[in-house]
C-alpha positions in Angstrom: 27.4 9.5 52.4 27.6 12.9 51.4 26.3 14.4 47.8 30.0 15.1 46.5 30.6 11.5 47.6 28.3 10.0 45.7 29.3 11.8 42.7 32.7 11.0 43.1 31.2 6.9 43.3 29.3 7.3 39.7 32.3 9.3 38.3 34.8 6.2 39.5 31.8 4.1 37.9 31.6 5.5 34.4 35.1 5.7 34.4 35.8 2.2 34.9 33.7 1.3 32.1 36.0 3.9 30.0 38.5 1.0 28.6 35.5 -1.1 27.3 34.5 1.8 25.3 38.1 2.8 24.0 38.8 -0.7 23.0 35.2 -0.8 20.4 37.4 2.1 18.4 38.7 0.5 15.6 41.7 1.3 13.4 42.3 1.6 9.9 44.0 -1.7 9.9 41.2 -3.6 11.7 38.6 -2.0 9.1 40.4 -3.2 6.3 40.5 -6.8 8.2 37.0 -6.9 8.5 36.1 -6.0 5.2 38.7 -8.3 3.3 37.5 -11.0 5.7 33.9 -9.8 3.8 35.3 -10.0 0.6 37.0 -13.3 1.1 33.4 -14.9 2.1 31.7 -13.3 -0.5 33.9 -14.8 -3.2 33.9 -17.9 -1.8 30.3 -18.3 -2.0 30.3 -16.8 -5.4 33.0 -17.7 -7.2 31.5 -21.4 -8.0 28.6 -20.5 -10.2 30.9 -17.8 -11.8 33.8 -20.3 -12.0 31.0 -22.7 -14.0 29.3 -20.2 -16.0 32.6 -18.8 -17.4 34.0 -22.2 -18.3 31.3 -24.3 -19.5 27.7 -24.3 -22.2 25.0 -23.5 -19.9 22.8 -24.6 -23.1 23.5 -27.9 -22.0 23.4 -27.3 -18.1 20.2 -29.2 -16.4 18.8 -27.5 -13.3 20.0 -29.0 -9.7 22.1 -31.3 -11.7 26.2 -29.8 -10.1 28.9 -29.8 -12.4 32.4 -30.9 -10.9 34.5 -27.6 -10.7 38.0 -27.5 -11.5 40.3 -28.3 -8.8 41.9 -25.2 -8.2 38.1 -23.8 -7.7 37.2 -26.3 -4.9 40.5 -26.4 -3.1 40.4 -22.1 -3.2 36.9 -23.0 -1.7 38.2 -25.0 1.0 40.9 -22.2 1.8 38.3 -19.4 2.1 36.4 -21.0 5.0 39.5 -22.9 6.6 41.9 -19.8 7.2 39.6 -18.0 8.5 38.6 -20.7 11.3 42.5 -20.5 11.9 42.7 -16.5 12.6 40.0 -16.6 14.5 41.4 -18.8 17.0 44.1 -16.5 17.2 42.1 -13.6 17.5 39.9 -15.3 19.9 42.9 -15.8 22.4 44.0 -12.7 21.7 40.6 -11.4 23.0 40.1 -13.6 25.9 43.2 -12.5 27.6 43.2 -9.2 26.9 40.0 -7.8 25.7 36.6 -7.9 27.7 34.3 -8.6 25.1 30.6 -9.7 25.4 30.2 -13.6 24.9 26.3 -13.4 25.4 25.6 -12.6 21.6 27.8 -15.6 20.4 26.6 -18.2 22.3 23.1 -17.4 21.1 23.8 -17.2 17.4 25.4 -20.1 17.5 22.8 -22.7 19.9 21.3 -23.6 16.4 24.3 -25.1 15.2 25.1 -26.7 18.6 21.6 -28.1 18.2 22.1 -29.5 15.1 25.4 -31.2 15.8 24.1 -32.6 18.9 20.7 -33.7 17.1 22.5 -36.1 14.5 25.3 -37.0 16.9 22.6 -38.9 18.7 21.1 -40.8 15.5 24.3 -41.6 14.9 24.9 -39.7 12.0 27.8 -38.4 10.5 28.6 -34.7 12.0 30.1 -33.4 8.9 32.8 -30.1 8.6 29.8 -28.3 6.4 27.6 -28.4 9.7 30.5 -27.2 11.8 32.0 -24.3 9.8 29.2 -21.7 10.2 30.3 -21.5 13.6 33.4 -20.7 13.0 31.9 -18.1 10.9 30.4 -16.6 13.6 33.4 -16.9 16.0 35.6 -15.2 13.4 32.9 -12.3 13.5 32.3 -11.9 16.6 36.1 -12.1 17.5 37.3 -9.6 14.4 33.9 -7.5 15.7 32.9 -6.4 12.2 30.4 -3.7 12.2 27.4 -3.2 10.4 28.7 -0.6 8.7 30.9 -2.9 7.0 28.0 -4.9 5.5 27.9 -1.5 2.9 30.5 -4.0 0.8 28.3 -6.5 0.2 25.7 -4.3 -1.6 28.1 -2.7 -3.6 29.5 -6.3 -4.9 26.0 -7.4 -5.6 25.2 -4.3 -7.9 28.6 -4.8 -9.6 27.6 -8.7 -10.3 24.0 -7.5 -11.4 26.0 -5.1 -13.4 27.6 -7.6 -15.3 25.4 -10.6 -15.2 22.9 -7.6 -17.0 25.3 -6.9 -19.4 26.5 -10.4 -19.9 22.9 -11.4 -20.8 22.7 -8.9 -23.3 25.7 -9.4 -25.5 26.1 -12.8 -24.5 22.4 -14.6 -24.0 24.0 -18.6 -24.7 26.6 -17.9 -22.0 24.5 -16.9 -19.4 20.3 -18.1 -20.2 20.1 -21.5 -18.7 18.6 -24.1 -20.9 14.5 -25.1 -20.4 12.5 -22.2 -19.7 14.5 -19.5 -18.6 15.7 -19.1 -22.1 12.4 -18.0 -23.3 9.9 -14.9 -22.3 7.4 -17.1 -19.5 3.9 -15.9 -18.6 6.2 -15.3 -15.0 8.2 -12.6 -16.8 7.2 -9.1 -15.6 9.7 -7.7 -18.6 8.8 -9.8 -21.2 12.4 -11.1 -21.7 13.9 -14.7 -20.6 14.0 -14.5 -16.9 17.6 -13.7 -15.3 19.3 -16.2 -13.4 22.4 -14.2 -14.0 25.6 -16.5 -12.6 23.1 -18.7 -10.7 21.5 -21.7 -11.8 18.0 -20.4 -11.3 16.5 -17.0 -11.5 15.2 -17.6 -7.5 18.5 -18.1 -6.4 19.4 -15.0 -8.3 16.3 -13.2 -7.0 17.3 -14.1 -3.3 20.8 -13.3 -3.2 19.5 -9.6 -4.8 16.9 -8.9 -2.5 19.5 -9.7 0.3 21.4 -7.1 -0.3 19.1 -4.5 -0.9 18.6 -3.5 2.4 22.5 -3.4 2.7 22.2 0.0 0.5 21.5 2.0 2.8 24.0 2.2 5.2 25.8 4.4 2.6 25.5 8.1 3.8 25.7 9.7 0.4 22.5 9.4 -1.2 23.5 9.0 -5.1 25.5 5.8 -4.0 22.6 4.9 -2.1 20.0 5.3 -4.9 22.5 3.9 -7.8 22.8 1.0 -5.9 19.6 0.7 -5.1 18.2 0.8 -8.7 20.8 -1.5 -10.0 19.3 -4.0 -7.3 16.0 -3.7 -8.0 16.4 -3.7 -12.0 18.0 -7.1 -11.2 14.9 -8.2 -8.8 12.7 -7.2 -11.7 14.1 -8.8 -14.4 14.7 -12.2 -12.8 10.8 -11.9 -11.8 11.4 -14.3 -8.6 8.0 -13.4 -6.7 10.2 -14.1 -3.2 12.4 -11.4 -4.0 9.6 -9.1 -5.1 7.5 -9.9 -2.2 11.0 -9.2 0.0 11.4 -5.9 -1.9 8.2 -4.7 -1.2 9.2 -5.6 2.8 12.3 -3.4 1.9 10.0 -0.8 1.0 7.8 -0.6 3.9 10.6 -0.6 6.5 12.0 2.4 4.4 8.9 3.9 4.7 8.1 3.5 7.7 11.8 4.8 8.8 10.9 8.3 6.9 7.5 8.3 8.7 8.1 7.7 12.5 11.2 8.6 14.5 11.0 7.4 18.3 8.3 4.6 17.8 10.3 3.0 14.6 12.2 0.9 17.0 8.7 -1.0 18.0 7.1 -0.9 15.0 9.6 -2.9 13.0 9.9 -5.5 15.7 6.5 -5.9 15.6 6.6 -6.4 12.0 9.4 -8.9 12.3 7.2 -10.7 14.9 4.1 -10.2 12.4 6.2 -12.2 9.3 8.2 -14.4 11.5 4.5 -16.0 12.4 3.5 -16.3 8.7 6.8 -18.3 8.0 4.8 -21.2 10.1 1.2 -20.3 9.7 1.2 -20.2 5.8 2.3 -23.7 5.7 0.4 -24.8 8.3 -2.9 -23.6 6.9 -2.4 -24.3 3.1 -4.9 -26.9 1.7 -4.8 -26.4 -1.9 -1.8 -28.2 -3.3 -1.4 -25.8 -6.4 -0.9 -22.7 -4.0 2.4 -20.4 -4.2 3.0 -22.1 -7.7 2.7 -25.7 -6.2 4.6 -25.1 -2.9 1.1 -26.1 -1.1 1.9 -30.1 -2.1 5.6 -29.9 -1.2 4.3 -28.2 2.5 1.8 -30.8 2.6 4.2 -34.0 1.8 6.7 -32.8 3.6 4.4 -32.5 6.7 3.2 -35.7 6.7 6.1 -37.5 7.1 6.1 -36.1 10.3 4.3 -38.6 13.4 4.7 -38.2 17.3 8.1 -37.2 18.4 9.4 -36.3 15.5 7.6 -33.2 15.5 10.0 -32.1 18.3 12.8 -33.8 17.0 12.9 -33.9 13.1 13.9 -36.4 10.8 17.1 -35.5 10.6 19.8 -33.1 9.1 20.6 -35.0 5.8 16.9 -36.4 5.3 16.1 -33.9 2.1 19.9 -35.4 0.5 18.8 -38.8 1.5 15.2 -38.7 0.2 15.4 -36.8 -2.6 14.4 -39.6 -5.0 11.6 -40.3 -3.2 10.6 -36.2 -3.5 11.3 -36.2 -6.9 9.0 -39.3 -7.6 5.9 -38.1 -5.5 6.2 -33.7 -6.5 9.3 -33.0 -8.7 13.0 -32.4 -9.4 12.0 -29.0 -7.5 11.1 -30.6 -4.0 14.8 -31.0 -2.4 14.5 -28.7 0.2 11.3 -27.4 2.1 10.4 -24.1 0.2 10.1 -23.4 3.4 11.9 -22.3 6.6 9.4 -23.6 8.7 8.5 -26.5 6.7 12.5 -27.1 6.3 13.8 -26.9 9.7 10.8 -28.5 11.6 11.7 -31.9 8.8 15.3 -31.9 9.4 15.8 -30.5 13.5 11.9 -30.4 14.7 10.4 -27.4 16.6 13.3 -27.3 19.1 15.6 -26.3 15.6 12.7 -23.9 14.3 12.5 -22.2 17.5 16.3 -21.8 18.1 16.0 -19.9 14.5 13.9 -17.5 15.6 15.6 -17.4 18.9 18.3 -16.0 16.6 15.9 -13.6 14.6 14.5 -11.8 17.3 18.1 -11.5 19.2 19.3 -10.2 16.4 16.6 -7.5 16.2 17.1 -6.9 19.9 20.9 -5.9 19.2 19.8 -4.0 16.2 18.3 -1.6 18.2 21.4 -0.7 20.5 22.7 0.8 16.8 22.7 4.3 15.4 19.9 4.9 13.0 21.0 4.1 9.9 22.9 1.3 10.7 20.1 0.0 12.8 16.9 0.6 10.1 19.3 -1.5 7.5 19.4 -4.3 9.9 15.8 -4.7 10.4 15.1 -4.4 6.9 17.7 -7.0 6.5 16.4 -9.6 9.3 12.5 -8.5 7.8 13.2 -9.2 4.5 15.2 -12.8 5.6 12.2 -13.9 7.6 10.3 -12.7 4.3 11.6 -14.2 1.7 11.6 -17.6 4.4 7.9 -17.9 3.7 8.1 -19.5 0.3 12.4 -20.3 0.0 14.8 -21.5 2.1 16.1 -18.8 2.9 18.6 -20.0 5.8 21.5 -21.9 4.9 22.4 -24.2 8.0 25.8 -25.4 6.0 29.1 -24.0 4.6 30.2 -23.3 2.1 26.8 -22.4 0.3 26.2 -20.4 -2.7 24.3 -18.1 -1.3 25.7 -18.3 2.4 27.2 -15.5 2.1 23.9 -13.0 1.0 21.8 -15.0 4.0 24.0 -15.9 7.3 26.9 -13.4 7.2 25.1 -10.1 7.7 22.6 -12.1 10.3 26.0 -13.2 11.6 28.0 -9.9 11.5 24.5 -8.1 13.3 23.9 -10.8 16.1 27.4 -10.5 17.1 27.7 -6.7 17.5 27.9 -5.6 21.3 26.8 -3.6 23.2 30.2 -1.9 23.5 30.5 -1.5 20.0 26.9 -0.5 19.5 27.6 2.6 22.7 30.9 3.4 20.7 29.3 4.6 17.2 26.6 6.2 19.2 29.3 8.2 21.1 31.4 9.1 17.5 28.3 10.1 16.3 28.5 12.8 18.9 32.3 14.1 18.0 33.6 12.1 20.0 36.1 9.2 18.6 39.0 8.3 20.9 39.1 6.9 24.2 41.2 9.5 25.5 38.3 12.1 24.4 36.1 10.1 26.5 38.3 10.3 29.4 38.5 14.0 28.7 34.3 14.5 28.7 33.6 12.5 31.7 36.1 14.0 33.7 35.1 17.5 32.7 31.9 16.9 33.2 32.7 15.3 36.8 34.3 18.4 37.3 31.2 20.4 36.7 29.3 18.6 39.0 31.8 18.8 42.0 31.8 22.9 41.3 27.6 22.9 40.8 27.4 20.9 44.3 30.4 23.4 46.1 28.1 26.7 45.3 24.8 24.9 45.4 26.5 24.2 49.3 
């Protein structure tokens, strides 16, 4: 085969792949579907502790104790996670028959899930909706293929509920302290005021769902939204004084660092790091002996492990054993002891080492795809799936069921990054270059095609 030949063969190639490329450009109207799909789990997963902390006396609130919500407030609930199950069935056909799209990335996100359905289905438990919903979450994703970039909402909503859950606690301290000791200045508090808890029932929660976003702030290009943002965030962090969230801000902070420090060996270094925390997740537990360590999480690790004999290592205990043994946690450690503090400790209770290492199948897949993205939307994700695996070392900070409070903050950006492919991912790198339609790519390859042919006709 001749030399013009065989340029003519990898012109025909990379055109082929052309409609793939065209079909990652989105339009305006598939933006604004992607992020009002955002926006509708985000208030879902929020608007329950707003919904309670707006209409009753948190003076009289007791912590883990759930207050019935109005009607209208658990049926909008219901809504928020059922219709979008329904469109992306649609879409989903809609994009098997017409659109190639990369399955790969679902079916890995989603083997946790599969694995937990399949675990209690053979103990003969009940496979409830709440286990089955988050993959529906990730279908509608990876169906509506909502970028990264999108994720820029959900910092922006988080500094406008700091905003006002800040504010809130200023002019109105009975409507949002919650009773006990966050309405009084702790030896925990780095400010010296009543740790805030904001709409959430304990500052933690709030502290997680804040440090969650923070990465999210840098996927804006302009750099006083970025910094305004940022600082809103962190006051937040601060003033609730959750240690998780300050240790997953200073995670936050080293990725950013290390993003302004090295340039073609960042890619590495941060999977490293992920690797590097995603090990402490199970070695901290593993090794703790003193039961007063991380402020008593050493005796809830230690109980926890022990119920574990033989096969159940491999297997776990099962999905609901936390629900169903929570007197028997509360009577040995304390009302504080109904999930694992723990993702290791968590997960290897309730789905064994098989569900643990499925999780951080996920994790490091995740981080994989992150690194087909342009920069910025690619250091966000890794500070996002760093500070996840961070703040896992001493929270829960992976919610297996939906709706969640704080589903939102932890699974949808994990979901919205694992599911980005590699077409989309090859698309922004090629806008980034001036290029943005398909028909511009058809254009550039066949000029440069073109080129070659002449190059190889004088070079003859």
């Amino acid at each position: 085969m001749t030399s013009s030949a065989v340029a003519g063969a990898r012109a025909r190639a990379r055109t082929s792949d052309l409609p793939r490329l065209a079909t990652a450009v989105r339009s305006p109207g598939a933006r604004a579907a992607s992020l009002c799909l955002l926006l509708l789990f985000w208030l879902a997963c929020v608007a329950g502790p707003v919904a309670q902390t707006l209409t009753m006396s948190r003076r009289v609130a007791v912590e883990g104790v759930r207050t019935t919500l109005a009607q209208a407030v658990v049926d909008a609930l219901n809504v928020a996670f059922y219709v979008p199950a329904v469109v992306a069935v649609l879409v989903l056909v809609f994009r098997v028959v017409f659109v190639r799209n990369d399955v790969a990335p679902l079916l890995v996100l989603v083997i946790p899930w599969l694995w937990i359905i399949l675990n209690e289905f053979m103990r003969g438990g009940r496979v409830s909706p709440q286990m089955i919903l988050p993959i529906g979450v990730a279908l509608t994703f990876w169906a509506m293929q909502t970028r990264v970039g999108d994720l820029k909402l959900y910092a922006l909503l988080a500094a406008l509920l700091t905003g006002v859950s800040m504010t809130l606690t200023v002019v109105a301290p009975t409507l949002m302290y919650m009773p006990q000791s966050f309405d009084a200045a702790s030896d925990k508090s780095l400010t010296g005021l009543p740790l805030l808890a904001g709409f959430f029932s304990h500052p933690n929660s709030n502290g997680l769902f804040l440090v969650l976003a923070l990465p999210l702030a840098h996927l804006f290009s302009r750099w006083y939204l970025r910094w305004t943002i940022t600082g809103v965030i962190l006051c937040g962090i601060v003033w609730s004084s959750s240690r998780t969230a300050l240790f997953g801000a200073v995670v936050w902070l080293v990725v950013m660092l290390l993003s302004l420090l090295l340039r073609a060996s960042l890619r590495r270094v941060l999977i490293v790091l992920l690797v590097g925390l995603l090990a402490t997740v199970a070695v901290i537990p593993l090794t703790t002996t003193d039961p007063e360590a991380y402020t008593e999480r050493g005796a809830i690790w230690q109980f926890n492990l022990e119920q574990l004999h033989g096969a159940q290592w491999v297997f776990g205990l099962g999905h609901t054993w936390y629900v169903d043994h929570y007197d028997l946690l509360k009577a040995a450690l304390s009302t504080a002891a109904s999930h694992g503090h723990n993702v290791f400790v968590h997960y290897v209770v309730t789905g064994g080492l098989i569900l643990v290492l499925l999780i951080a199948l996920v994790l490091l897949n995740a981080a994989r795809i992150a690194a087909w993205l342009p920069r910025r939307e690619h250091v966000a994700s890794l500070a996002f799936l760093c500070v996840l695996v961070a703040a896992s070392i001493t929270e829960t900070a992976w919610r297996t069921d939906a709706p969640d409070t704080l589903f939102a903050s932890m699974m949808v950006p994990l979901f919205v990054i694992a599911t980005q492919s590699r077409v989309t991912a090859t698309s922004a790198l090629v806008r980034l270059s001036g290029e943005t339609t398909g028909e511009a790519l058809v254009r550039r390859d066949g000029a440069r095609a073109q080129s070659r042919r002449a190059r190889e006709r004088r070079n003859a």
